[in-house]
CHARMM internal coordinates of N, CA and C (Angstrom, degrees):
IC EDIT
DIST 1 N 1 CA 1.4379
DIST 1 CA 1 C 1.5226
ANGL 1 N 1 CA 1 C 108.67
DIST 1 C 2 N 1.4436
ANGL 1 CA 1 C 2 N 104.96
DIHE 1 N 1 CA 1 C 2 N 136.25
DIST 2 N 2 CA 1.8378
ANGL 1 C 2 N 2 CA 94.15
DIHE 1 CA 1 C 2 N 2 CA -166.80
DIST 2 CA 2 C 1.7803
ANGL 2 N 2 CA 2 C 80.09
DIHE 1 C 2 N 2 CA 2 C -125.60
DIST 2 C 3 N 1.9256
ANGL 2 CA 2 C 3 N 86.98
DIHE 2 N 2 CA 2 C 3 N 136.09
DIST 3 N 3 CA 1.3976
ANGL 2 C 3 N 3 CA 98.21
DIHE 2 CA 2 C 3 N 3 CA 174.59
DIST 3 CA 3 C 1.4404
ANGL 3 N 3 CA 3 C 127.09
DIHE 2 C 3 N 3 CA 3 C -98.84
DIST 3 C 4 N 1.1674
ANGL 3 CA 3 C 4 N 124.00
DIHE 3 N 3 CA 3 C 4 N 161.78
DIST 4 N 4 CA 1.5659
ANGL 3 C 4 N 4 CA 117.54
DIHE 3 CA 3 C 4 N 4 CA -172.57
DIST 4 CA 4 C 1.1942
ANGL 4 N 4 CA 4 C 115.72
DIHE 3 C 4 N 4 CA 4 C -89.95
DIST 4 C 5 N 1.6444
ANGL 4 CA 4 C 5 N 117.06
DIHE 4 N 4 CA 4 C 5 N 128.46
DIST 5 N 5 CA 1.5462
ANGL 4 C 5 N 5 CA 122.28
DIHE 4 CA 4 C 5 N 5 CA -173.65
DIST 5 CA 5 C 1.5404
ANGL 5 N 5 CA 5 C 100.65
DIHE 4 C 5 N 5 CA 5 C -65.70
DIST 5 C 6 N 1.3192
ANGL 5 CA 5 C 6 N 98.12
DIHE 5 N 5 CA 5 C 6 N 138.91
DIST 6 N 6 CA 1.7241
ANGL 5 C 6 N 6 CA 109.66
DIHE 5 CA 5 C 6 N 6 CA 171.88
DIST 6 CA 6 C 1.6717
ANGL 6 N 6 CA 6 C 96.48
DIHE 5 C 6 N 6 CA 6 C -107.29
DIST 6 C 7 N 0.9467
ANGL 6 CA 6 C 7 N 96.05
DIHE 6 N 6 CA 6 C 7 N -62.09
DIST 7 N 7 CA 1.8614
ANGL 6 C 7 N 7 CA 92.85
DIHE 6 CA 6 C 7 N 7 CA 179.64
DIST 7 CA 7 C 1.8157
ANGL 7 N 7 CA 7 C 118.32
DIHE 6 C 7 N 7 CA 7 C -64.81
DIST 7 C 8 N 1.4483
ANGL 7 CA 7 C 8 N 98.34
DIHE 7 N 7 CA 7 C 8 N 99.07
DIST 8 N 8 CA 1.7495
ANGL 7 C 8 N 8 CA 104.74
DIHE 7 CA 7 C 8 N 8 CA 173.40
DIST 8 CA 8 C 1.4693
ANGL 8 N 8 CA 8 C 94.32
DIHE 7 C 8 N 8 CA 8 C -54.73
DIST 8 C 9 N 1.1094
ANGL 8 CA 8 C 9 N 162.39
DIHE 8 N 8 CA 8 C 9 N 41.43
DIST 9 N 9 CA 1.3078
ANGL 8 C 9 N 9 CA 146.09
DIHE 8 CA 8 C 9 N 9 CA 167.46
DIST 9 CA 9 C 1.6635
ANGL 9 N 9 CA 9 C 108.33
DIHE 8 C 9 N 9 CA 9 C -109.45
DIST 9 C 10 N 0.9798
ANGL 9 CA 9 C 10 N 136.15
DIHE 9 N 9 CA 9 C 10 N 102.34
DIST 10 N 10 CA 1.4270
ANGL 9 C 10 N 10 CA 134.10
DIHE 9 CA 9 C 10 N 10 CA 176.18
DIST 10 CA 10 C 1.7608
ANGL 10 N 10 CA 10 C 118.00
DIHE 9 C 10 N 10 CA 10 C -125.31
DIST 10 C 11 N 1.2273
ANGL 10 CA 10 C 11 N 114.89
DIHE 10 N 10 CA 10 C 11 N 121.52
DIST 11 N 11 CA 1.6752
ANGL 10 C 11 N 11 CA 113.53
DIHE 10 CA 10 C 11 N 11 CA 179.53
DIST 11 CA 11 C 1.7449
ANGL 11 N 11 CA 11 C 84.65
DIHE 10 C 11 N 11 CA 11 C -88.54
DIST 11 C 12 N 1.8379
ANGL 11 CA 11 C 12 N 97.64
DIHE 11 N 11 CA 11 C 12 N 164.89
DIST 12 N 12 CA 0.9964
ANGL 11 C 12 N 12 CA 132.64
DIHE 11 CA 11 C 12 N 12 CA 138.46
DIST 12 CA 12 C 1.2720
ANGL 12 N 12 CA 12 C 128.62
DIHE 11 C 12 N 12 CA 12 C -81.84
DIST 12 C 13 N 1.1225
ANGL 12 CA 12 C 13 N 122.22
DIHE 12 N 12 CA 12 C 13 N 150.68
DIST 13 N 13 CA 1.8049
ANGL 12 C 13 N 13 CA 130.75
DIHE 12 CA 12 C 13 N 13 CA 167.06
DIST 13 CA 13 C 1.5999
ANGL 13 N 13 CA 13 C 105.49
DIHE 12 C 13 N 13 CA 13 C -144.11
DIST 13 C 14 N 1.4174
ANGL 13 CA 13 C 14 N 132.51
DIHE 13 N 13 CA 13 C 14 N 61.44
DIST 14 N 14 CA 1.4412
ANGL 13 C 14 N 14 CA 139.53
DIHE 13 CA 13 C 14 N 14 CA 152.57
DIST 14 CA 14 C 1.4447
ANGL 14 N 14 CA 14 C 84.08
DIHE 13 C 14 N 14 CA 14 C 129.67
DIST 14 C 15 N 1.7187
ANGL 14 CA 14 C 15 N 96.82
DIHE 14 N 14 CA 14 C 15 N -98.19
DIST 15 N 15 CA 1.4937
ANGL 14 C 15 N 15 CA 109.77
DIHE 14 CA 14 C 15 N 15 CA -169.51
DIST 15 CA 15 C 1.5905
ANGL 15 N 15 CA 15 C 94.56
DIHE 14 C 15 N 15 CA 15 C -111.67
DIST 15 C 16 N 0.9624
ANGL 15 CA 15 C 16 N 150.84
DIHE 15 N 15 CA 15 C 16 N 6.10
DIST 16 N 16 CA 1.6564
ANGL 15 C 16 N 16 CA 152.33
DIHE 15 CA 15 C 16 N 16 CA 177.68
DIST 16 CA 16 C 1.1538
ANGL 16 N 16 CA 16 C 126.80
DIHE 15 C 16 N 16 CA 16 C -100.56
DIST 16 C 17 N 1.3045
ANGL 16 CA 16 C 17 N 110.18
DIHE 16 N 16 CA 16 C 17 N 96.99
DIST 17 N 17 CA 1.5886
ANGL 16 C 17 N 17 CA 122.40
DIHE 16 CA 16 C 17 N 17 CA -172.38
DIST 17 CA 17 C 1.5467
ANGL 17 N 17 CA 17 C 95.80
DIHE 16 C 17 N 17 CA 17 C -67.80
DIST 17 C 18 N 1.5853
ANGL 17 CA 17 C 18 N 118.88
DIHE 17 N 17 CA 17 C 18 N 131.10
DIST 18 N 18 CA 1.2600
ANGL 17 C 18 N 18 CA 112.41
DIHE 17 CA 17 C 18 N 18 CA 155.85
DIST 18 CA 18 C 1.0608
ANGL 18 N 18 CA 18 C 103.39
DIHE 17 C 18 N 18 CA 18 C -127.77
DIST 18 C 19 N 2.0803
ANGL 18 CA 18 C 19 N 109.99
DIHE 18 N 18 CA 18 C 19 N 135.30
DIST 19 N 19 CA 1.3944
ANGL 18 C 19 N 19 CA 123.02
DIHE 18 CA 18 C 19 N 19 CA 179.06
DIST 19 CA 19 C 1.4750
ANGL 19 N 19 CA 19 C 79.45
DIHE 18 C 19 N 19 CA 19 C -127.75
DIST 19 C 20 N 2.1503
ANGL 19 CA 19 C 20 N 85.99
DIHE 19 N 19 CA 19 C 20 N 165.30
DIST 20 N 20 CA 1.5887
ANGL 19 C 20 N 20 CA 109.17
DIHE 19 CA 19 C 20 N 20 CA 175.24
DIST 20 CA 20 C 1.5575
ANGL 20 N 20 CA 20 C 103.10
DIHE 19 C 20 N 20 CA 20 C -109.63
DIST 20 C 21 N 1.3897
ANGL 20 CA 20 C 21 N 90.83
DIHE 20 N 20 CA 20 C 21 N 167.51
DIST 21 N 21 CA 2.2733
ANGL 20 C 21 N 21 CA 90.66
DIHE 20 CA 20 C 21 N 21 CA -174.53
DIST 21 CA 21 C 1.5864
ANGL 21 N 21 CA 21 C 80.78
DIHE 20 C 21 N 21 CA 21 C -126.28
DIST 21 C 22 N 1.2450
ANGL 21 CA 21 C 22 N 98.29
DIHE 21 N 21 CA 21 C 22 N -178.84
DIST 22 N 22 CA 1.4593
ANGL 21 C 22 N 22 CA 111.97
DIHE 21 CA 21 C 22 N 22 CA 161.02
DIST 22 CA 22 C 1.3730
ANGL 22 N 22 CA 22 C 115.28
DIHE 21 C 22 N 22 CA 22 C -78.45
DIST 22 C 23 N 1.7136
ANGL 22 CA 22 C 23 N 126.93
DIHE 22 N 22 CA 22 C 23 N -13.44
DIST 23 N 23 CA 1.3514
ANGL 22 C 23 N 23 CA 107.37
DIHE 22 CA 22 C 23 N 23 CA -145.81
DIST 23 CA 23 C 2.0955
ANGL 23 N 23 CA 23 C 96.85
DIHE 22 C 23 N 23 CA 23 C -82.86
DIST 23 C 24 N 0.9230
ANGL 23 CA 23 C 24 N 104.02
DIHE 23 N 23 CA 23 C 24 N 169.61
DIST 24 N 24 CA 1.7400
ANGL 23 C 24 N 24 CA 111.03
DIHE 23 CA 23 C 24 N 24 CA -177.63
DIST 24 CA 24 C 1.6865
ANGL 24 N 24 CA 24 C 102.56
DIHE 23 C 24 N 24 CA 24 C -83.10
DIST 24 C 25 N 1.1081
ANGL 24 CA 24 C 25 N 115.47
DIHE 24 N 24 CA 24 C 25 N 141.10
DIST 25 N 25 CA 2.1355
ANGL 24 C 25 N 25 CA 117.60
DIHE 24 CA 24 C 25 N 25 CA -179.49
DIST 25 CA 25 C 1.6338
ANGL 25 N 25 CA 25 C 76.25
DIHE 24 C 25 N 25 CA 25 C -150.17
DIST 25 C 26 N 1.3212
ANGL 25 CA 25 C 26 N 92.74
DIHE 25 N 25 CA 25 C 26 N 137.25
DIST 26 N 26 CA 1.6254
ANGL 25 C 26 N 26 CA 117.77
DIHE 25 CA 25 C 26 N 26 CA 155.06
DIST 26 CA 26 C 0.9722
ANGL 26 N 26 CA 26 C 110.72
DIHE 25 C 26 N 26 CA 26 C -120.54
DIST 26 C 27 N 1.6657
ANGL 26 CA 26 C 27 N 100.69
DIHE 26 N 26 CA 26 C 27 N 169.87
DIST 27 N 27 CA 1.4126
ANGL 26 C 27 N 27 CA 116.60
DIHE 26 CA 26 C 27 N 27 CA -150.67
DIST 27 CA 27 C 1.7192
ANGL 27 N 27 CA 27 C 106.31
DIHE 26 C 27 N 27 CA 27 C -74.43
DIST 27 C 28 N 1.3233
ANGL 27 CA 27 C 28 N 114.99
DIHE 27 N 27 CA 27 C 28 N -13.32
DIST 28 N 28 CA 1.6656
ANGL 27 C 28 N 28 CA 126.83
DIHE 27 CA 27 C 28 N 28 CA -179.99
DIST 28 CA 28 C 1.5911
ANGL 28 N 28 CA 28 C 91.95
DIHE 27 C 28 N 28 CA 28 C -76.26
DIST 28 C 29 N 1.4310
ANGL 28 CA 28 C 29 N 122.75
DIHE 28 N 28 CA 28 C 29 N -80.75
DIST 29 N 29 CA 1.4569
ANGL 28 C 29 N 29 CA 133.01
DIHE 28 CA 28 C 29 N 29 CA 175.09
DIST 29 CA 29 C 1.2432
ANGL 29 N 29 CA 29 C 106.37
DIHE 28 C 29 N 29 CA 29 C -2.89
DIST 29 C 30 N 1.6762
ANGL 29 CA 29 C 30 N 117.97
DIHE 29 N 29 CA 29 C 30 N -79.60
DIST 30 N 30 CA 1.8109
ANGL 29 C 30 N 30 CA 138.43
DIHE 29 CA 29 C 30 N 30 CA 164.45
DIST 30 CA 30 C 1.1001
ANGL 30 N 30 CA 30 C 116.68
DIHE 29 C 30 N 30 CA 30 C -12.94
DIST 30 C 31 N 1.4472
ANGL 30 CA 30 C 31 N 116.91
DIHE 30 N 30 CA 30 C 31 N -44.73
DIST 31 N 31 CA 1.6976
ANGL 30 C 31 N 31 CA 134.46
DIHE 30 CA 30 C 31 N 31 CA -171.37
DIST 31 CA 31 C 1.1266
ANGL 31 N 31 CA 31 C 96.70
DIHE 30 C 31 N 31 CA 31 C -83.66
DIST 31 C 32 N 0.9382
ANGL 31 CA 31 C 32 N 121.57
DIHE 31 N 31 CA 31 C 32 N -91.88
DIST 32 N 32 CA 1.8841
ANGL 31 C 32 N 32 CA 137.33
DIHE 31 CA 31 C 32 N 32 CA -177.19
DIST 32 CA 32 C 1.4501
ANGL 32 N 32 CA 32 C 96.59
DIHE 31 C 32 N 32 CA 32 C 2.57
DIST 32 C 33 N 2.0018
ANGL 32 CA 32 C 33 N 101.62
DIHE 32 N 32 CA 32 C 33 N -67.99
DIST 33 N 33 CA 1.4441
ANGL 32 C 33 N 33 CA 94.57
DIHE 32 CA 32 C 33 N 33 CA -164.77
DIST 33 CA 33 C 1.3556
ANGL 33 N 33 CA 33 C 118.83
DIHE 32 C 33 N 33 CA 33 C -68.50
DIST 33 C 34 N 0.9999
ANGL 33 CA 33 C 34 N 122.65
DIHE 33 N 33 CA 33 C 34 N -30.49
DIST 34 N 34 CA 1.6388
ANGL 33 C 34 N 34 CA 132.15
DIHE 33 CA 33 C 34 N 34 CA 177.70
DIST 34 CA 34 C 1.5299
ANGL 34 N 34 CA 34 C 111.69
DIHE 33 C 34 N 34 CA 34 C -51.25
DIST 34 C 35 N 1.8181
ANGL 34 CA 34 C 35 N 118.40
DIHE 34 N 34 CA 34 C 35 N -54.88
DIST 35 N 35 CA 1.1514
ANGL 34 C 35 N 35 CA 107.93
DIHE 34 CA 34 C 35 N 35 CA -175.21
DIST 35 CA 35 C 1.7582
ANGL 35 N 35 CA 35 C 99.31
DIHE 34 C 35 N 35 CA 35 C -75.09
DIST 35 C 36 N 1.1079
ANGL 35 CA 35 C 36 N 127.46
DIHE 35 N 35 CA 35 C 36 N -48.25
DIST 36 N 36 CA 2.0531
ANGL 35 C 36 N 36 CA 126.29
DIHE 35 CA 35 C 36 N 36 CA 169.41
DIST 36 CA 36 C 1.3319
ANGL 36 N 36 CA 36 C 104.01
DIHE 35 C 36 N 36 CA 36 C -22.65
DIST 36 C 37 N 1.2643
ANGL 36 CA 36 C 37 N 137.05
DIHE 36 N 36 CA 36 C 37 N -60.75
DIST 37 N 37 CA 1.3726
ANGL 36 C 37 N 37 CA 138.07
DIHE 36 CA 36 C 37 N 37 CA 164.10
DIST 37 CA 37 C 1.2595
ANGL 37 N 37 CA 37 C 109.53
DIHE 36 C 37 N 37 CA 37 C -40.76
DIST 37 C 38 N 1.5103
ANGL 37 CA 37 C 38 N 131.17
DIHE 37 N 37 CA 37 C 38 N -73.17
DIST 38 N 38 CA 1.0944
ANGL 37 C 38 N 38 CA 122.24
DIHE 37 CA 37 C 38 N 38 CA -142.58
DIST 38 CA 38 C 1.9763
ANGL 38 N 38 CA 38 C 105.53
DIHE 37 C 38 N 38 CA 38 C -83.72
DIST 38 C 39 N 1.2354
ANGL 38 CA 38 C 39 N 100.57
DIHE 38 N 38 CA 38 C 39 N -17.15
DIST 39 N 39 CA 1.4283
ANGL 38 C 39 N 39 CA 102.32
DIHE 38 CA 38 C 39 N 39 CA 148.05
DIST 39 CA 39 C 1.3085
ANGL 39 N 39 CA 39 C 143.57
DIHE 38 C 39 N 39 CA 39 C -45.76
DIST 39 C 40 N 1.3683
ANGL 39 CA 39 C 40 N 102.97
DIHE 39 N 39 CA 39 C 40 N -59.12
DIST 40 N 40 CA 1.1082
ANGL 39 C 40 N 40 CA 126.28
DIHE 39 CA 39 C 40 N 40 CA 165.88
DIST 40 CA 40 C 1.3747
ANGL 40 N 40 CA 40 C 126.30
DIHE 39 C 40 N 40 CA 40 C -45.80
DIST 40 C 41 N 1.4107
ANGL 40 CA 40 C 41 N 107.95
DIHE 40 N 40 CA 40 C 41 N -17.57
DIST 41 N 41 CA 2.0013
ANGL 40 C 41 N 41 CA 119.73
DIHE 40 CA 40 C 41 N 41 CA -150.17
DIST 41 CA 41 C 1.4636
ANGL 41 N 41 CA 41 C 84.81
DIHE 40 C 41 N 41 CA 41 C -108.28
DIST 41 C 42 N 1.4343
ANGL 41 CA 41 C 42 N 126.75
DIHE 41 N 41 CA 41 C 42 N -25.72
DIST 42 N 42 CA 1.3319
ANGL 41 C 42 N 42 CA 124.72
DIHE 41 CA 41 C 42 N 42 CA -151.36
DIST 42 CA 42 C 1.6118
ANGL 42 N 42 CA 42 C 94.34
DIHE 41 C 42 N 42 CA 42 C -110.57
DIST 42 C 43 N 1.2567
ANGL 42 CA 42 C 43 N 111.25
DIHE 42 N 42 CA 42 C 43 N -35.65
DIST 43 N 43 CA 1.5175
ANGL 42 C 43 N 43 CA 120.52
DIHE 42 CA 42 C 43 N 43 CA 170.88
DIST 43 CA 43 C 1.7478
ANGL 43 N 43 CA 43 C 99.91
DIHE 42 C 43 N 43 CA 43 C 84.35
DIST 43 C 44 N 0.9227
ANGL 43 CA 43 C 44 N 113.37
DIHE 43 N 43 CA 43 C 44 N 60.89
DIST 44 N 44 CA 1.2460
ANGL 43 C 44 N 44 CA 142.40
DIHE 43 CA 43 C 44 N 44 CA 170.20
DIST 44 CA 44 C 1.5452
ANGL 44 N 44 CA 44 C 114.08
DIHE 43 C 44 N 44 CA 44 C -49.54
DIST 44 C 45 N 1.6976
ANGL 44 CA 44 C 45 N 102.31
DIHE 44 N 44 CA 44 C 45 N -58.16
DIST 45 N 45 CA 1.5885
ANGL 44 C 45 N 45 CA 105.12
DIHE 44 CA 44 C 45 N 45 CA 175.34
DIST 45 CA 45 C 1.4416
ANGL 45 N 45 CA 45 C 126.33
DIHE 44 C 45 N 45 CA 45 C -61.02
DIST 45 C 46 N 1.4035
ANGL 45 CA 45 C 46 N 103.45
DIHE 45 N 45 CA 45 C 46 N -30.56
DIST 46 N 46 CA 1.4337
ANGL 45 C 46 N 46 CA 103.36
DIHE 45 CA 45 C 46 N 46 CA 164.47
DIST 46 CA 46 C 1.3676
ANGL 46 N 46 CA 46 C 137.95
DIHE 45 C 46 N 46 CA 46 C -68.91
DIST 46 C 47 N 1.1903
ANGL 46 CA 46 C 47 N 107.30
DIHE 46 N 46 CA 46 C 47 N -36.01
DIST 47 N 47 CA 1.5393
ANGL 46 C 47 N 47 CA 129.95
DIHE 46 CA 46 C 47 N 47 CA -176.36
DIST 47 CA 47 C 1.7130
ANGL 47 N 47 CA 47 C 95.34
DIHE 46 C 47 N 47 CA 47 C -74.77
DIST 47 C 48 N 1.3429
ANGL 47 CA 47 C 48 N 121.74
DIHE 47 N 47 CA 47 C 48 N -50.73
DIST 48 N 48 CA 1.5299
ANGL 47 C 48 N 48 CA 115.55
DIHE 47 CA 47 C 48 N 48 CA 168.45
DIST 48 CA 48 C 1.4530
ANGL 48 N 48 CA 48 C 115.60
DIHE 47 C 48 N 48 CA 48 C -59.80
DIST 48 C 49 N 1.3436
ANGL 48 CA 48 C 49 N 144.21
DIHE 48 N 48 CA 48 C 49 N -24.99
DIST 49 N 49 CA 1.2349
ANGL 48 C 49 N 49 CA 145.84
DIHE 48 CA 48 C 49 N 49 CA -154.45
DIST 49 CA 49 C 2.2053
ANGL 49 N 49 CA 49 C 83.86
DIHE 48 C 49 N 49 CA 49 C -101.92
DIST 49 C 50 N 1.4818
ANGL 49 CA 49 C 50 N 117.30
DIHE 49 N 49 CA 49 C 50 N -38.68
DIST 50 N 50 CA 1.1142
ANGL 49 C 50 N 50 CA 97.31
DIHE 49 CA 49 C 50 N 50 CA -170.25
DIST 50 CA 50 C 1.5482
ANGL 50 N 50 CA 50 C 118.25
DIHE 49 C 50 N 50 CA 50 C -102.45
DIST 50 C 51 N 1.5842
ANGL 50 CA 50 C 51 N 110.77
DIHE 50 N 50 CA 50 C 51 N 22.29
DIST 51 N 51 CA 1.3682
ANGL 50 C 51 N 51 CA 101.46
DIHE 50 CA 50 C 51 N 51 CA -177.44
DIST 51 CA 51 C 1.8921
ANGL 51 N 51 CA 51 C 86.22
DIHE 50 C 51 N 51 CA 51 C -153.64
DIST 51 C 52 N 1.0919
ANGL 51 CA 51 C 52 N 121.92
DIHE 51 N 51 CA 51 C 52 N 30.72
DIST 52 N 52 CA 1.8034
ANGL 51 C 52 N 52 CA 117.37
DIHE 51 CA 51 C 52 N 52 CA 159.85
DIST 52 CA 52 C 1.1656
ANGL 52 N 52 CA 52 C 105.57
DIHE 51 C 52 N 52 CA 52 C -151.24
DIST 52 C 53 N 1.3317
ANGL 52 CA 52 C 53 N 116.19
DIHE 52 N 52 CA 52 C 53 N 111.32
DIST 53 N 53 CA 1.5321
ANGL 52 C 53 N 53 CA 142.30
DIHE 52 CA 52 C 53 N 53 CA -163.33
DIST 53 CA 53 C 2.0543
ANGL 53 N 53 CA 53 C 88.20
DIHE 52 C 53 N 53 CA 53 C -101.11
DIST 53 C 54 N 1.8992
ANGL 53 CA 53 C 54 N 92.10
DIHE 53 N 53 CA 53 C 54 N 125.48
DIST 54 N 54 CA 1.2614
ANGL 53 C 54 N 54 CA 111.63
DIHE 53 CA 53 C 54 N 54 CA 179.63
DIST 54 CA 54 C 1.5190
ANGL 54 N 54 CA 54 C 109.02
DIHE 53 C 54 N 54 CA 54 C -111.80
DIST 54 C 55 N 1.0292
ANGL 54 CA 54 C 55 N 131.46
DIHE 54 N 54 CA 54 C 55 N 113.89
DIST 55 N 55 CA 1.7120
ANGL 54 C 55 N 55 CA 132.91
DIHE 54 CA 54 C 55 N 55 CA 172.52
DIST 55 CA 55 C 1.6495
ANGL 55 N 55 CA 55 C 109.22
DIHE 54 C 55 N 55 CA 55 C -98.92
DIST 55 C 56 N 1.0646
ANGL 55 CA 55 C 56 N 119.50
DIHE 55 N 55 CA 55 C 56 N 96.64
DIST 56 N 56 CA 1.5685
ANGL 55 C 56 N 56 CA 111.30
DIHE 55 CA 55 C 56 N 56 CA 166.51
DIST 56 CA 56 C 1.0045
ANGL 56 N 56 CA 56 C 106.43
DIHE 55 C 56 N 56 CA 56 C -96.53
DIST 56 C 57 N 2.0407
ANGL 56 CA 56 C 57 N 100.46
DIHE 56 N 56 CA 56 C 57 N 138.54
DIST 57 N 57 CA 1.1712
ANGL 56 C 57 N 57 CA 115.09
DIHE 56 CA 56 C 57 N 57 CA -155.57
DIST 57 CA 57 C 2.1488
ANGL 57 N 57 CA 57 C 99.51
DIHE 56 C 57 N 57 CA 57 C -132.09
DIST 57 C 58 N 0.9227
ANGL 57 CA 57 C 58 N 120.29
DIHE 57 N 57 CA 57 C 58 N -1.32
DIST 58 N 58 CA 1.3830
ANGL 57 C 58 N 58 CA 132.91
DIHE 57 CA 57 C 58 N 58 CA -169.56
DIST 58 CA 58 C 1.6531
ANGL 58 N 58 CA 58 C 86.10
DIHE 57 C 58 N 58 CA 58 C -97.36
DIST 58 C 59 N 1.4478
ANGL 58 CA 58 C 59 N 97.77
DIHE 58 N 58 CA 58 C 59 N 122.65
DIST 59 N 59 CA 1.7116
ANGL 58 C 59 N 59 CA 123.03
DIHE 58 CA 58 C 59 N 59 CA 164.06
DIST 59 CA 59 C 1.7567
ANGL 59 N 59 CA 59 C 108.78
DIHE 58 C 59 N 59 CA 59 C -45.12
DIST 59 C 60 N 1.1257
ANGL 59 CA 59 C 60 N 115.03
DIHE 59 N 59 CA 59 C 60 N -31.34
DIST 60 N 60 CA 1.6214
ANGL 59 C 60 N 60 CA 119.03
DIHE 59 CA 59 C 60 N 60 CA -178.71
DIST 60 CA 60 C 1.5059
ANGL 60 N 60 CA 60 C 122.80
DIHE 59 C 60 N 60 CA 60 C -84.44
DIST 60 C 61 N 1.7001
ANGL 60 CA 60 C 61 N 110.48
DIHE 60 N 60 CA 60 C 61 N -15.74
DIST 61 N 61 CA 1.2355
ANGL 60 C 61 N 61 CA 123.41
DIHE 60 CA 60 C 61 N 61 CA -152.91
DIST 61 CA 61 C 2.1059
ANGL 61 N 61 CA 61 C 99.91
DIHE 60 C 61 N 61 CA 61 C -66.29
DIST 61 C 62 N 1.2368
ANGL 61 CA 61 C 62 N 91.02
DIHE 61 N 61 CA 61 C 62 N 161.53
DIST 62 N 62 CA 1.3988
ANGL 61 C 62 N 62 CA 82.18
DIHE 61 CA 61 C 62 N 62 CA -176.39
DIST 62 CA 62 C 1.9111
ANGL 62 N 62 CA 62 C 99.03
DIHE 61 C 62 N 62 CA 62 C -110.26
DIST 62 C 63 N 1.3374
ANGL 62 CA 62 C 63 N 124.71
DIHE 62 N 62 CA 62 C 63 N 176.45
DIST 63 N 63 CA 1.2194
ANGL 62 C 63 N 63 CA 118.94
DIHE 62 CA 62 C 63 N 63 CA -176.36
DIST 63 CA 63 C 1.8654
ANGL 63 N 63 CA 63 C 100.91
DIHE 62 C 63 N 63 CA 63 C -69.98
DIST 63 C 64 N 1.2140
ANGL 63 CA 63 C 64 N 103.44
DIHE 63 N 63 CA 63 C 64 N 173.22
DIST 64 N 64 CA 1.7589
ANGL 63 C 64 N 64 CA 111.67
DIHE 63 CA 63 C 64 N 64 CA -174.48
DIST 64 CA 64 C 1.3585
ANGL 64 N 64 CA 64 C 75.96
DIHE 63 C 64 N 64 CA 64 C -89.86
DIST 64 C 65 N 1.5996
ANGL 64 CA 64 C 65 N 94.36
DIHE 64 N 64 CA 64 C 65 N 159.85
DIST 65 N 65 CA 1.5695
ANGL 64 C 65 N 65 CA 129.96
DIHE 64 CA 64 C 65 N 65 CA 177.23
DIST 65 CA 65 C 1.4351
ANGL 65 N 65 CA 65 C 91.77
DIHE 64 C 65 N 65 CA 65 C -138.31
DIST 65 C 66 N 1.6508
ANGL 65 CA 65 C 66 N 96.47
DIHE 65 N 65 CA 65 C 66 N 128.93
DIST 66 N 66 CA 1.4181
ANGL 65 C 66 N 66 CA 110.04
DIHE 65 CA 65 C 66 N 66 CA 164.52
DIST 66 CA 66 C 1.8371
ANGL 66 N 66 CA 66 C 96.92
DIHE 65 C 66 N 66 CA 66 C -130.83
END
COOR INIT
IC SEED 1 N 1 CA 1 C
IC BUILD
């Protein structure tokens, strides 16, 4: 979801426009996405899906979601 700049004020840094929004990001949020990325780059989900074997064994369990 891409939010709409309220503040016309935007620096450059090379080729990287950085603008501010109103919306609130903490400093946990910041992280999250950084390591989600860097997961992602390494392909993490796969490498977990092909080397950690899940058995559900509880009558309630629901199927795995990947």
């Amino acid at each position: 979801m891409k939010h709409k700049i309220i503040n016309t004020r935007a620096d450059w840094i090379e080729q990287v426009q950085i603008a501010f929004t109103q919306k609130r990001l903490t400093a946990f949020g910041g992280a999250c996405s950084i390591v989600a990325k860097f997961l992602e780059r390494i392909q993490f989900r796969d490498w977990l899906v092909a080397h950690v074997t899940v058995q559900e064994r509880s009558p309630n369990a629901t199927r795995i979601f990947l």
